[in-house]
Residue frames as qw, qx, qy, qz and C-alpha x, y, z in Angstrom:
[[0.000, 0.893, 0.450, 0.000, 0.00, 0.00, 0.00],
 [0.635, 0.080, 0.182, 0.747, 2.22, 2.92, 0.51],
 [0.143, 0.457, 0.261, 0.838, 0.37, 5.87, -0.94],
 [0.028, 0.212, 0.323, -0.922, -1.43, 8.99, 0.30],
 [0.049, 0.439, 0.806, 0.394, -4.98, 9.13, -0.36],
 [0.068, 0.641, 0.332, -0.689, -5.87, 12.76, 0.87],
 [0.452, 0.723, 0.430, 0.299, -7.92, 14.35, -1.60],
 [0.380, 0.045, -0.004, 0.924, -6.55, 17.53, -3.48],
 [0.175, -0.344, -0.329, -0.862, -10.01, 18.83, -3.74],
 [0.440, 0.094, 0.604, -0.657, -13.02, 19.44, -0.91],
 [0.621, 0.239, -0.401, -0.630, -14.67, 16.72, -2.33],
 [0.533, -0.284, 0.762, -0.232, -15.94, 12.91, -1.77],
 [0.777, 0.447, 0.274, -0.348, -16.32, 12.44, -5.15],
 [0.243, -0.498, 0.498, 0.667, -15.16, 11.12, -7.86],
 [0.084, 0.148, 0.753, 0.636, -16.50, 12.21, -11.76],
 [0.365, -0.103, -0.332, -0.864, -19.29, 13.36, -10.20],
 [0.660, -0.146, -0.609, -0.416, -20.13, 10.36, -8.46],
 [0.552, -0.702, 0.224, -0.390, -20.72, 9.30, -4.81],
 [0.366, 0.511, -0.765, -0.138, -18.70, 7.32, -3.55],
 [0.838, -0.147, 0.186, -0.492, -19.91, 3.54, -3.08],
 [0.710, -0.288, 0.631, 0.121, -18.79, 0.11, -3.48],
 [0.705, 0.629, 0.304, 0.123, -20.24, 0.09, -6.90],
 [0.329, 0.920, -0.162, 0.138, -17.97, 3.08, -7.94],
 [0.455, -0.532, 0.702, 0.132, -14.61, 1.76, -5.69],
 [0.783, 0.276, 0.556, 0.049, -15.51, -1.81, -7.80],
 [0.517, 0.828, 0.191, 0.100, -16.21, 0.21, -11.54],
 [0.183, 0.958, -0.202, -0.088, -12.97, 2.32, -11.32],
 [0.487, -0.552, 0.661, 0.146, -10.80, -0.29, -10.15],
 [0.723, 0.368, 0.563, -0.159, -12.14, -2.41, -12.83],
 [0.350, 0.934, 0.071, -0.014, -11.83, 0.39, -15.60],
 [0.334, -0.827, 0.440, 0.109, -8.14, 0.68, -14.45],
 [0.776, -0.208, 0.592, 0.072, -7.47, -2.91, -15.22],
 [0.596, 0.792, 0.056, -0.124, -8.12, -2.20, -19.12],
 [0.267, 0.846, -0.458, -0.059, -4.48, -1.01, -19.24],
 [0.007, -0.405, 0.913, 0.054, -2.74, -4.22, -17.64],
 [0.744, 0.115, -0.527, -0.396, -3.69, -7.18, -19.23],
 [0.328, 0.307, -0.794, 0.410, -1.38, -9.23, -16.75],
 [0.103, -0.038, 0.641, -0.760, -3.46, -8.23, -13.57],
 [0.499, 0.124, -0.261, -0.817, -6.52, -8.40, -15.60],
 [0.385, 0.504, -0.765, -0.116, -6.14, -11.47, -15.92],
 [0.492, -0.079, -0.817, 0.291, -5.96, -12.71, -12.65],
 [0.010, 0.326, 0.773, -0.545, -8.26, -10.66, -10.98],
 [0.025, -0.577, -0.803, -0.145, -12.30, -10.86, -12.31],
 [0.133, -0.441, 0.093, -0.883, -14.13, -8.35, -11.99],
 [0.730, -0.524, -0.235, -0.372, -17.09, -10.15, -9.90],
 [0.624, -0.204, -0.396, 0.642, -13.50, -10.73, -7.28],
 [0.158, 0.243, -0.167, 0.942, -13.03, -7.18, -7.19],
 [0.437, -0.470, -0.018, -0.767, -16.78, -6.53, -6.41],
 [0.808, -0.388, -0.401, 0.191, -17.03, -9.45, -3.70],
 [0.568, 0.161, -0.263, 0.763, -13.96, -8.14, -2.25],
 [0.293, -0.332, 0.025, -0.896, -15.52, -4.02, -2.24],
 [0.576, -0.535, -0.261, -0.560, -18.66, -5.35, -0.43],
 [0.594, -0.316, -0.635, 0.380, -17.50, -7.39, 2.12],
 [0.572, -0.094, -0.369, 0.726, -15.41, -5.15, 3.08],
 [0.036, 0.342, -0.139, 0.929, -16.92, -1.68, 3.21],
 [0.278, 0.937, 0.165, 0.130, -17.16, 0.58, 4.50],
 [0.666, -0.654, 0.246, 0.261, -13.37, -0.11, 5.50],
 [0.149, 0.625, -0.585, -0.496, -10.54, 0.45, 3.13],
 [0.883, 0.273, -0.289, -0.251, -10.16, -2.41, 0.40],
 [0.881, -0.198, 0.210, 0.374, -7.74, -4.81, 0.25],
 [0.529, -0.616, 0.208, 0.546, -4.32, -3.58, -1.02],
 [0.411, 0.165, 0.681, 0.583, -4.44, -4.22, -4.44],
 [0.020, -0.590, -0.704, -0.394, -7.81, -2.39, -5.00],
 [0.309, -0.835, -0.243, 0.384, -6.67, 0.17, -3.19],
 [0.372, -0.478, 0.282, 0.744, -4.21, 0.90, -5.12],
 [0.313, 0.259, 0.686, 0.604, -6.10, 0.53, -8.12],
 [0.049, 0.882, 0.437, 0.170, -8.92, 2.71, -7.32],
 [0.268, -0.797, 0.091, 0.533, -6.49, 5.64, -6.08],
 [0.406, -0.252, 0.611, 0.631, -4.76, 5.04, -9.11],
 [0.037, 0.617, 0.736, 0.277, -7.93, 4.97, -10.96],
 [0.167, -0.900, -0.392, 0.096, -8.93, 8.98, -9.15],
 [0.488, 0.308, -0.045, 0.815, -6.48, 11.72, -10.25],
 [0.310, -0.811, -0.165, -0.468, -8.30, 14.15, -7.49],
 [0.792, -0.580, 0.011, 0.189, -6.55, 12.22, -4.67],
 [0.124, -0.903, 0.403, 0.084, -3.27, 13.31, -3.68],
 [0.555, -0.443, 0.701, 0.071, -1.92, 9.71, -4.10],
 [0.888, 0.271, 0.358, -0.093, -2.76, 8.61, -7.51],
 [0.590, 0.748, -0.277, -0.127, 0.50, 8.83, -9.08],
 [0.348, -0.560, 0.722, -0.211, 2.11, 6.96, -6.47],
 [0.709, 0.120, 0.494, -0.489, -0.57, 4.50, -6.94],
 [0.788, 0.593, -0.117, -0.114, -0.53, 4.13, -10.98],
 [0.229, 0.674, -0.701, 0.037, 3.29, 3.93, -10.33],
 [0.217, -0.375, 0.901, -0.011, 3.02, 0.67, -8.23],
 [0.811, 0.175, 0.536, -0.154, 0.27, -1.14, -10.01],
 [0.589, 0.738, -0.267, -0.193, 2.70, -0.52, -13.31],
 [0.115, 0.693, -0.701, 0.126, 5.50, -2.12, -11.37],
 [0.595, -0.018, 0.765, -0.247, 3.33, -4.93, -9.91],
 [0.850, 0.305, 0.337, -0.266, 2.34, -5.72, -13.43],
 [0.533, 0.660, -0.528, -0.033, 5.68, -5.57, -14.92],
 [0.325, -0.242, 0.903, -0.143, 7.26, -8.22, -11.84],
 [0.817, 0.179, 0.456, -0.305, 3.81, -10.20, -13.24],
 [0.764, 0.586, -0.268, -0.045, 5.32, -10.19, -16.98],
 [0.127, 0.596, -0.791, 0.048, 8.37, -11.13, -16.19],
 [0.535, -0.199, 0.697, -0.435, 7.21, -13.71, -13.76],
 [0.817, 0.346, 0.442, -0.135, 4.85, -15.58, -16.86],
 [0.564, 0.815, -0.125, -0.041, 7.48, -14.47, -19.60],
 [0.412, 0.651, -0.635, 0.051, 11.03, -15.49, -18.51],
 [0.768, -0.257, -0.566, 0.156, 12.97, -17.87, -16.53],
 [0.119, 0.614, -0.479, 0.616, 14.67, -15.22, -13.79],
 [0.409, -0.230, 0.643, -0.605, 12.72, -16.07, -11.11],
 [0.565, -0.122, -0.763, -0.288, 10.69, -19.81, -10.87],
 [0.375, -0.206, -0.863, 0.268, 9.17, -22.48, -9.08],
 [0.071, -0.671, -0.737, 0.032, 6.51, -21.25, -6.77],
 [0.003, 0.196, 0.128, 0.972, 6.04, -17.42, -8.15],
 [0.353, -0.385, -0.772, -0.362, 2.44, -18.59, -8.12],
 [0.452, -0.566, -0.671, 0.158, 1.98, -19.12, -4.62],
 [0.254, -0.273, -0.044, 0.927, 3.51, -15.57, -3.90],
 [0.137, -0.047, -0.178, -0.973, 1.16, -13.88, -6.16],
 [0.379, -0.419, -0.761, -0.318, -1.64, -15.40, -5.34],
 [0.464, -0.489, -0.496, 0.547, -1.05, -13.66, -1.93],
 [0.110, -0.264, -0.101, 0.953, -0.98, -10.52, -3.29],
 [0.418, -0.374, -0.564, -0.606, -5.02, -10.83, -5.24],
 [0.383, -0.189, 0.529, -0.733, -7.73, -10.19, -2.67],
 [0.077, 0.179, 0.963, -0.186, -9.95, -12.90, -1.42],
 [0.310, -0.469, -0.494, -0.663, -13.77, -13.21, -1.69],
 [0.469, -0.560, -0.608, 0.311, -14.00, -12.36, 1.60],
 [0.047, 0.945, 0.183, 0.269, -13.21, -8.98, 3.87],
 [0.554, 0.541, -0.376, 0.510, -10.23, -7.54, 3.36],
 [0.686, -0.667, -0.284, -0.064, -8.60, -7.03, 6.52],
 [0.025, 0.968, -0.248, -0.003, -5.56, -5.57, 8.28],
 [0.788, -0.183, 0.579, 0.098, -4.09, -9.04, 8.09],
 [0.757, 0.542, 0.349, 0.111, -4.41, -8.97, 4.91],
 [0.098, 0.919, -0.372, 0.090, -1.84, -5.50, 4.47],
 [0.463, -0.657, 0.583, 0.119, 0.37, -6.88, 6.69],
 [0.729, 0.069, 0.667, 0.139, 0.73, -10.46, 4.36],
 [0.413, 0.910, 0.033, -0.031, 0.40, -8.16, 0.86],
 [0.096, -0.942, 0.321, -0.015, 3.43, -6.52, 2.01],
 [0.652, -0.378, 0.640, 0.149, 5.60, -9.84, 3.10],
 [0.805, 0.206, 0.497, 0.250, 4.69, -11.61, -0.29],
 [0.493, 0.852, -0.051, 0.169, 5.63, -8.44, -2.59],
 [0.237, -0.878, 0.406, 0.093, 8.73, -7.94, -0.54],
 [0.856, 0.000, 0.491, 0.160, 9.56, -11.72, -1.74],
 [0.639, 0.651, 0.307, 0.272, 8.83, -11.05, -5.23],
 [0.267, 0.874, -0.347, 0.209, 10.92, -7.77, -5.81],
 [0.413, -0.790, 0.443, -0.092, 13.63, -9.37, -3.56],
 [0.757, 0.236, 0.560, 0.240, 13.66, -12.41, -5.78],
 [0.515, 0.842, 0.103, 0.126, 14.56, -9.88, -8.73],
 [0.246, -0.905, 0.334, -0.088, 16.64, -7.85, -6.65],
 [0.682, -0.522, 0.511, -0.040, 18.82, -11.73, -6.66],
 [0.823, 0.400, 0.310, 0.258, 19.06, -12.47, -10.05],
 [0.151, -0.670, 0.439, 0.579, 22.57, -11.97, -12.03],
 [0.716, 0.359, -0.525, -0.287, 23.75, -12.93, -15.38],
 [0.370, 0.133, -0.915, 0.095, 25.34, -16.22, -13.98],
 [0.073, -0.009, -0.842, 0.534, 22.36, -16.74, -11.27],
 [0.454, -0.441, -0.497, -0.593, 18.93, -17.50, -11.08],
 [0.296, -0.229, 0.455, -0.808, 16.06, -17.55, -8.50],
 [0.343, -0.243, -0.892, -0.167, 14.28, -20.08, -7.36],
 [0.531, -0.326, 0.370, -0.689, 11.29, -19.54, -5.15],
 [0.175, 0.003, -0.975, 0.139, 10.31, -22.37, -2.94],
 [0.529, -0.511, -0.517, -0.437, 6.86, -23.76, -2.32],
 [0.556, -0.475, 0.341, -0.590, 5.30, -23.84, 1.43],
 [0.733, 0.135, -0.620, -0.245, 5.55, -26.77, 2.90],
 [0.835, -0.493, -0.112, -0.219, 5.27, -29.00, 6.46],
 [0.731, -0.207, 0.108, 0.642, 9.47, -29.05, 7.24],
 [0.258, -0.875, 0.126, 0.390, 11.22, -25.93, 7.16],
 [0.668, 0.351, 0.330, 0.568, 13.21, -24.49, 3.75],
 [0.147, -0.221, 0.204, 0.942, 14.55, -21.69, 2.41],
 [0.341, 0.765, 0.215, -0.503, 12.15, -18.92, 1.03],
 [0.565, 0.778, -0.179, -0.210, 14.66, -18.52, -2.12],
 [0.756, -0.270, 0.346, 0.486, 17.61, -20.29, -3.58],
 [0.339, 0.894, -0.076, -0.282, 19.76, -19.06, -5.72],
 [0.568, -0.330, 0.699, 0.284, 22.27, -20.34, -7.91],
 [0.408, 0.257, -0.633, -0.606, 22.43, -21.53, -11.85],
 [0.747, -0.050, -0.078, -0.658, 19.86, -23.75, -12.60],
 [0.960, -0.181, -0.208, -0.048, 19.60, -27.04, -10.52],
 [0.695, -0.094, -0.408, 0.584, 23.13, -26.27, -8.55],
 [0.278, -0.906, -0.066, -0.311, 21.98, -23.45, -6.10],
 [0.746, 0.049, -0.489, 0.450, 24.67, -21.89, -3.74],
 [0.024, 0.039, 0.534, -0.844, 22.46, -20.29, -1.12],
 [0.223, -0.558, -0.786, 0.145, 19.48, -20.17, 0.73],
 [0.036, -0.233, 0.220, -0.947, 18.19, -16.86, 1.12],
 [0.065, -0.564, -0.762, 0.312, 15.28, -16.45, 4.06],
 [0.051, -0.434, -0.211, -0.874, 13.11, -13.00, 3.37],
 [0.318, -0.577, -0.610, 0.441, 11.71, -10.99, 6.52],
 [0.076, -0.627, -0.428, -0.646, 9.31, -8.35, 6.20],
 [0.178, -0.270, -0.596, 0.735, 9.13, -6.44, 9.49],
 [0.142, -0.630, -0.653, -0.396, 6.08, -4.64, 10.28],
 [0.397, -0.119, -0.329, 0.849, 7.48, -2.21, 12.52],
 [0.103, 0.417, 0.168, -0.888, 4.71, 0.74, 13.54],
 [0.079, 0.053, 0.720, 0.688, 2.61, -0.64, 10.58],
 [0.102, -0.619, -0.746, 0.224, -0.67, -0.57, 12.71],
 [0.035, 0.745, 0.303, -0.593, -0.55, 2.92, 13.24],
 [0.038, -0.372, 0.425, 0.825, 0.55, 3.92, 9.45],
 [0.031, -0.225, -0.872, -0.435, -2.49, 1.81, 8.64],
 [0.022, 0.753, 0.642, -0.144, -4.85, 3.46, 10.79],
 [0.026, -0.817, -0.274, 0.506, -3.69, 7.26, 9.81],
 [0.119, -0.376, 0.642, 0.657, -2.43, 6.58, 6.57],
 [0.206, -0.326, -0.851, -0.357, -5.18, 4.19, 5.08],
 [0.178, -0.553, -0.807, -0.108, -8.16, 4.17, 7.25],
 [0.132, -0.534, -0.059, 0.833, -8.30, 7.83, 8.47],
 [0.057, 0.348, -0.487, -0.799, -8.36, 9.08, 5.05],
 [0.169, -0.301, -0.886, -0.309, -10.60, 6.22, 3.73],
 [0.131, -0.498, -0.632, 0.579, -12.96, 7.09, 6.59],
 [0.038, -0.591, -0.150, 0.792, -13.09, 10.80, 5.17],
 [0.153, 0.192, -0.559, -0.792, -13.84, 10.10, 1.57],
 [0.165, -0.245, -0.955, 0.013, -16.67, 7.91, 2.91],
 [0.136, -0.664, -0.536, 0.504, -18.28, 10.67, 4.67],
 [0.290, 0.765, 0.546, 0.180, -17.77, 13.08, 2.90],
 [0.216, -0.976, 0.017, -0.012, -15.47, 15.50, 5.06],
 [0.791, 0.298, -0.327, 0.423, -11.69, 15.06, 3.81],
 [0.660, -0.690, -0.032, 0.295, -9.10, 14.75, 6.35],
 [0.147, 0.886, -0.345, 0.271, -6.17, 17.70, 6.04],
 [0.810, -0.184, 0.027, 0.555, -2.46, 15.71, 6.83],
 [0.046, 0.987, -0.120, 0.094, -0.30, 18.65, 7.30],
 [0.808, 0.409, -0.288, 0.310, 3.34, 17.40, 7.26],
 [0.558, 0.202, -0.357, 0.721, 5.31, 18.25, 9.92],
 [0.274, -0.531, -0.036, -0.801, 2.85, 20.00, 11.66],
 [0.172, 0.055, -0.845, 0.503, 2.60, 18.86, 15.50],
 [0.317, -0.702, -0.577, -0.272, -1.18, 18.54, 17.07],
 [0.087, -0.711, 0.022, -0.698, -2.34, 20.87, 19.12],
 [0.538, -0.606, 0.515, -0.280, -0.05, 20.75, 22.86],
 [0.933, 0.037, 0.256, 0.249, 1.46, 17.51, 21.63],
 [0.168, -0.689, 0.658, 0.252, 5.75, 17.31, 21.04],
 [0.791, 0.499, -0.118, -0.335, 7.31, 15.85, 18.20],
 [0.552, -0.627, 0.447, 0.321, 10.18, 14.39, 18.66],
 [0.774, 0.617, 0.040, -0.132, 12.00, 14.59, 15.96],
 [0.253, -0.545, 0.798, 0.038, 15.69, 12.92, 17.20],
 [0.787, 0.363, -0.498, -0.014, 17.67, 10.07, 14.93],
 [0.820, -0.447, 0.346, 0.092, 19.15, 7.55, 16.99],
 [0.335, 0.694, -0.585, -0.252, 22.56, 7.25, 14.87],
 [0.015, -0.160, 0.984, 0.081, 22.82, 3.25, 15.95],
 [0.688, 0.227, 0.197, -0.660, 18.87, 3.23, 15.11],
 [0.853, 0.184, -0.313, -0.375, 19.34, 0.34, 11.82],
 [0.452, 0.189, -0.858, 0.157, 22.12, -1.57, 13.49],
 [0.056, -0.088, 0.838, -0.535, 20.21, -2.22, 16.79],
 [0.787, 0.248, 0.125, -0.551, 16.25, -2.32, 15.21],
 [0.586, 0.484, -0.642, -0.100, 18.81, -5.26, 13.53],
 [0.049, 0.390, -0.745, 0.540, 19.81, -6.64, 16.71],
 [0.580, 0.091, 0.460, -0.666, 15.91, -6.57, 18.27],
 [0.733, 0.289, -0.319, -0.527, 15.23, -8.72, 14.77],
 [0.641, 0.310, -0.701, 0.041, 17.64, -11.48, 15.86],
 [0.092, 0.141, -0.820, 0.547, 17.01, -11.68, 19.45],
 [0.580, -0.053, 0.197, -0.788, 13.41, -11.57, 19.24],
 [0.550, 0.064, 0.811, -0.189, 11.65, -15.07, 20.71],
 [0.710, 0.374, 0.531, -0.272, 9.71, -15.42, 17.58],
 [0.688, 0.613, -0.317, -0.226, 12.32, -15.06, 15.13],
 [0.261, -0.203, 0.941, -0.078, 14.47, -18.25, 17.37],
 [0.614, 0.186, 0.664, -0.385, 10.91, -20.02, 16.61],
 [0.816, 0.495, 0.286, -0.088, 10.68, -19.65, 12.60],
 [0.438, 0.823, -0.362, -0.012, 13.67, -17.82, 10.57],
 [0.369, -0.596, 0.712, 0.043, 16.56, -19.20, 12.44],
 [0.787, 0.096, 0.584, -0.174, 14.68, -22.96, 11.48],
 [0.720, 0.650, 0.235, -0.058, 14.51, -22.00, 8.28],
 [0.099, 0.880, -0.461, 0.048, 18.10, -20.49, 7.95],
 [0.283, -0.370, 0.878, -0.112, 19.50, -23.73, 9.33],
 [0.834, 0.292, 0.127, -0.451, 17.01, -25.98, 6.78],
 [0.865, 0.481, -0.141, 0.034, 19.50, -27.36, 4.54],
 [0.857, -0.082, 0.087, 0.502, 23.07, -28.08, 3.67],
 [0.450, 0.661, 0.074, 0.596, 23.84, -24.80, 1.70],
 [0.225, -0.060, -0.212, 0.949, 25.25, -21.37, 3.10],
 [0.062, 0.666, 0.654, 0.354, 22.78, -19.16, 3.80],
 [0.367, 0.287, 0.271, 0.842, 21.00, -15.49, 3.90],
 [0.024, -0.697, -0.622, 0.356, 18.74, -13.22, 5.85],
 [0.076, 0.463, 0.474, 0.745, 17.27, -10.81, 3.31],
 [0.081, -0.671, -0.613, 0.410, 15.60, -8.23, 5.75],
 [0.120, 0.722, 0.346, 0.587, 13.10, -5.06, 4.31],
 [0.344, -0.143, -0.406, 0.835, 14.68, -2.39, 5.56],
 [0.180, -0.252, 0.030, -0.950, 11.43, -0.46, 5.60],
 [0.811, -0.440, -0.362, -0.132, 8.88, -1.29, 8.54],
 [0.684, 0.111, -0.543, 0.474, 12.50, -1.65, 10.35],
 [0.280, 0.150, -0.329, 0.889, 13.11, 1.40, 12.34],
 [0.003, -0.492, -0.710, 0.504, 10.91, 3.21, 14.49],
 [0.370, 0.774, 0.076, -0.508, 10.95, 6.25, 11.81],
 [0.905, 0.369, 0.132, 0.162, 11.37, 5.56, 8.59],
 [0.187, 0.946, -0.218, 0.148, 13.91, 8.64, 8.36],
 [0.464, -0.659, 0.587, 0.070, 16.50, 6.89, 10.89],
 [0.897, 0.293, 0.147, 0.295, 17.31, 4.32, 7.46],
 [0.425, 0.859, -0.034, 0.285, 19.79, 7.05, 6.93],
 [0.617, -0.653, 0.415, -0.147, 21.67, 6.13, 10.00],
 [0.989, 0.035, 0.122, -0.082, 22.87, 3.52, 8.29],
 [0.076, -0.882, 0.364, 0.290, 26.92, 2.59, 8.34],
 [0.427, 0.427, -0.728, -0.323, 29.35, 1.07, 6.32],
 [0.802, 0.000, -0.587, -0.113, 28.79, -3.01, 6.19],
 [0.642, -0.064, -0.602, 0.471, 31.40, -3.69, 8.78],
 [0.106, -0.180, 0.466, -0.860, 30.32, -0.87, 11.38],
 [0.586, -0.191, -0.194, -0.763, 26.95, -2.03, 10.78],
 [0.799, 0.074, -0.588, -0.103, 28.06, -5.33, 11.94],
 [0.291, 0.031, -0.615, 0.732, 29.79, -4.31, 14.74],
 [0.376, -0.205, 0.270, -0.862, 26.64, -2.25, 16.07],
 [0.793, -0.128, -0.422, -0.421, 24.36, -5.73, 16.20],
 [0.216, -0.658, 0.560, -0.454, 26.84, -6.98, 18.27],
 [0.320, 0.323, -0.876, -0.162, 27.89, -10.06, 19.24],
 [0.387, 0.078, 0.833, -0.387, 24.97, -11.40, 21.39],
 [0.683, 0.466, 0.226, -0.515, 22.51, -10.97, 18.22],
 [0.491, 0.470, -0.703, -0.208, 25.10, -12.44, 15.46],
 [0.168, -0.215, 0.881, -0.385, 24.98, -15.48, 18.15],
 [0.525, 0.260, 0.575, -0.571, 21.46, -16.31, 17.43],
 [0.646, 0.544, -0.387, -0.371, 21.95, -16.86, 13.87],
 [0.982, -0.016, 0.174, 0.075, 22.66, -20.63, 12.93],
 [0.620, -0.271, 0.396, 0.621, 26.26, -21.94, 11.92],
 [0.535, 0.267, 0.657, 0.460, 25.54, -21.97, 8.28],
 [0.164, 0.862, 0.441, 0.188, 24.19, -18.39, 7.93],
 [0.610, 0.298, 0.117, 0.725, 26.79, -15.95, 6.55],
 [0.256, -0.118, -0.070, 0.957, 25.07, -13.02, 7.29],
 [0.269, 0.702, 0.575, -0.322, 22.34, -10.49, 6.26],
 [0.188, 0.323, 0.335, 0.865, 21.40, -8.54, 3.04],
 [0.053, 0.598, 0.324, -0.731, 19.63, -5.10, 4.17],
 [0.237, 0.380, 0.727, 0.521, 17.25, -4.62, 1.51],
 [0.108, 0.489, 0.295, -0.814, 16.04, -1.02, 1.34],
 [0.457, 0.503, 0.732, 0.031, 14.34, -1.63, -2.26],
 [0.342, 0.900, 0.262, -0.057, 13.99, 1.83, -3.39],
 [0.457, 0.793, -0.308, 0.259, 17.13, 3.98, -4.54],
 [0.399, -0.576, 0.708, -0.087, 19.36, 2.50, -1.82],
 [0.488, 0.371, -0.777, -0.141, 21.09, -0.87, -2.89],
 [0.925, -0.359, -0.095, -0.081, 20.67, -4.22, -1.17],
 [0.034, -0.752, 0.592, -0.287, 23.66, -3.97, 1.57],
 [0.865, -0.051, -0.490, 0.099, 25.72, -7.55, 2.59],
 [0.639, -0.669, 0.308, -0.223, 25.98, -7.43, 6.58],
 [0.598, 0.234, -0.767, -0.006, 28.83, -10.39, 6.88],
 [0.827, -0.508, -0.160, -0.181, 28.29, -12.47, 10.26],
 [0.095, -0.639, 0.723, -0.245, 31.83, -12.39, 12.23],
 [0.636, -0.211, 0.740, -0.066, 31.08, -16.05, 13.20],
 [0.751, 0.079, 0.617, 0.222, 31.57, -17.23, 9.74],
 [0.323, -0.380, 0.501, 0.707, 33.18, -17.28, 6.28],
 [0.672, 0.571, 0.073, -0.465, 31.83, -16.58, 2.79],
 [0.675, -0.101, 0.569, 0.458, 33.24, -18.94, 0.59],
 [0.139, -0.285, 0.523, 0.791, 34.69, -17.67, -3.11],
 [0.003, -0.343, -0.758, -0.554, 31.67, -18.55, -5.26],
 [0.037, -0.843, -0.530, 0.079, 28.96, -16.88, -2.70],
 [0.352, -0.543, 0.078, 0.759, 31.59, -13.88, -2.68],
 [0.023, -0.118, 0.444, 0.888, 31.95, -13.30, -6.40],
 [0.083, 0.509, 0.829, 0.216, 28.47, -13.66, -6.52],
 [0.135, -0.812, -0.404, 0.399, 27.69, -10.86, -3.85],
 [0.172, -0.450, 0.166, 0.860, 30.19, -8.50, -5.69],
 [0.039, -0.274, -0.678, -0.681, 28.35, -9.20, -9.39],
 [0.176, -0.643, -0.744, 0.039, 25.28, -8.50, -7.56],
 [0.181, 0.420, -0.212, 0.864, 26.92, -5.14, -6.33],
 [0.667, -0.708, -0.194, -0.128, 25.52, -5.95, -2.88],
 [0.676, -0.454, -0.257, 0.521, 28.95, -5.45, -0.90],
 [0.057, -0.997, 0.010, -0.055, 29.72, -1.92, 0.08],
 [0.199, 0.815, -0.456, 0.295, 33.75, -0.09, -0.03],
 [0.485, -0.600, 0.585, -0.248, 34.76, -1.46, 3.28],
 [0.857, -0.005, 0.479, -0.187, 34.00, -4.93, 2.40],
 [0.643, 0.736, -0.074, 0.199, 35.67, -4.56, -1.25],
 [0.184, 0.671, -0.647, 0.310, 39.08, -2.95, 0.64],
 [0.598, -0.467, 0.602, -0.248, 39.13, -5.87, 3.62],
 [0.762, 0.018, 0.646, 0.045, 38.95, -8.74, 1.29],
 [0.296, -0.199, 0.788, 0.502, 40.68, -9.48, -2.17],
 [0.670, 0.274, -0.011, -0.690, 38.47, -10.70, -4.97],
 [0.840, -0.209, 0.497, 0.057, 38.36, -14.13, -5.55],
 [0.316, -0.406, 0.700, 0.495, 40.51, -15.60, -7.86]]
């Protein structure tokens, strides 16, 4: 989801029309016209199931984004058009080459709403399975494909990677959800709320309520220790670790570095590879199985994916030249170690 949906105009309309399920349904619909891809796979008589359950609460994620995208009055529909253009180019690729395989499917099927009502579960799980999918791209070189792996009753890697049929890593993918509750109620359902009624809600940027303090202090060790809280926290000992320690191979913790921090602003805090490594410190690098090398900090948007290395263990020469073709290892890491032969 992502986008702003304050309107630019005093207005709960849009075209003239009130706004209702039918019209959420009809625009999102209309939208679809342009990608064939998404079209495709989601009906219209989904889209209107979906709308009714759910209102008069926001849609699901998708169909949020399409109707904003779909309403050039709102403040957010270019945000909006921008990511259902980018969710339906990951879809072409996805049915059109080989980069990424194996279970793409089950991943996008996670991101199509249900015939049911949408729900804030439903954001939160949106979010995990797209972070896959671009993070699967984000892993493909020329010499290295992606594999996605299927769900299944024994613990596995989320992605391998490797030329085809001789993977040489496991990567795991974690989606924190850091403060996502409240950016969903005063980002999404606020706003939704106000085009429902009729009485749009003014977001003023930087503007503190009235007798309320802003604080507006960076912790400077803010990504290496919201890093730290990821690896020491009881319920990632209970599923990632498992899964990090599934197999025989070397392996990866891929974490979205938005969601991470308490503000998003403190990503910017972020230091070279090997300070970053040092601030996690050695009781959280401890909680990571043998076989896991380390972590890729995956900020997705004009930041690179950054390789963390794990002080308790070695990268061997083929996951190395892999990370450098990838251009995932930052200066520091580039002057401490050679290139392989």
């Amino acid at each position: 989801m992502g986008v702003r949906i304050v309107e630019a105009e005093h207005s709960a309309t849009s075209g003239g029309r009130s706004l209702t399920p039918d019209t959420v349904a009809a625009a999102a619909v209309e939208l679809l016209s342009d990608y064939p891809y998404l079209a495709e796979a989601l009906p219209e008589n989904r889209i209107r199931r979906s709308v009714e359950a759910t209102w008069p609460s926001p849609p699901h994620p998708l169909i949020f984004w399409l109707y904003v995208a779909a309403s050039p009055s709102l403040l957010g529909h270019e945000a909006a058009r921008a990511c259902v253009s980018s969710l339906e180019a990951i879809v072409a690729l996805l049915r059109t080459t080989g980069f990424v395989s194996g279970a793409w499917r089950s991943r996008f099927s996670r991101l199509l709403p249900k015939p049911r009502a949408a729900s804030y579960e439903d954001v939160t799980d949106f979010r995990a399975a797209l972070f896959e999918v671009i993070g699967a791209f984000r892993l493909v070189t020329r010499s290295a494909a992606v594999d996605l792996q299927g769900d299944g009753p024994t613990p596995s890697y989320d992605l391998l990677v490797g030329p085809a049929g001789s993977p040489f890593v496991g990567v795991e993918a974690y989606c924190p959800q850091k403060g996502s509750e409240a950016w969903y109620r005063e980002g999404v359902q606020l706003p939704w709320q106000s085009l429902i009624s009729g009485e749009p809600l003014r977001i003023e940027d930087g503007v503190p309520t009235p007798g309320g303090v802003v604080d507006i202090s960076i912790a400077p060790d803010a990504v290496g220790q919201a890093l730290s809280r990821v690896l020491t926290d009881s319920n990632f000992q209970v599923q990632k670790a498992r899964q990090l320690a599934a197999g025989d191979l070397p392996t990866l913790l891929m974490i979205r570095g938005y969601g991470l921090t308490r503000r998003l602003e403190e990503l910017i805090t972020a230091q070279s590879s090997l300070a970053l490594a040092e601030e996690i410190g050695a009781e959280a690098w401890a909680c990571l199985p043998d076989q896991c090398v380390g972590l890729l900090v995956a900020f997705l948007r004009a930041s690179p994916v950054v390789f963390v290395p794990s002080p308790n263990a070695t990268v061997d020469n083929a996951l190395w030249a892999y990370l450098r073709d990838a251009g995932m290892l930052s200066t520091d890491l580039l002057k401490a170690r050679p290139s392989p032969p």
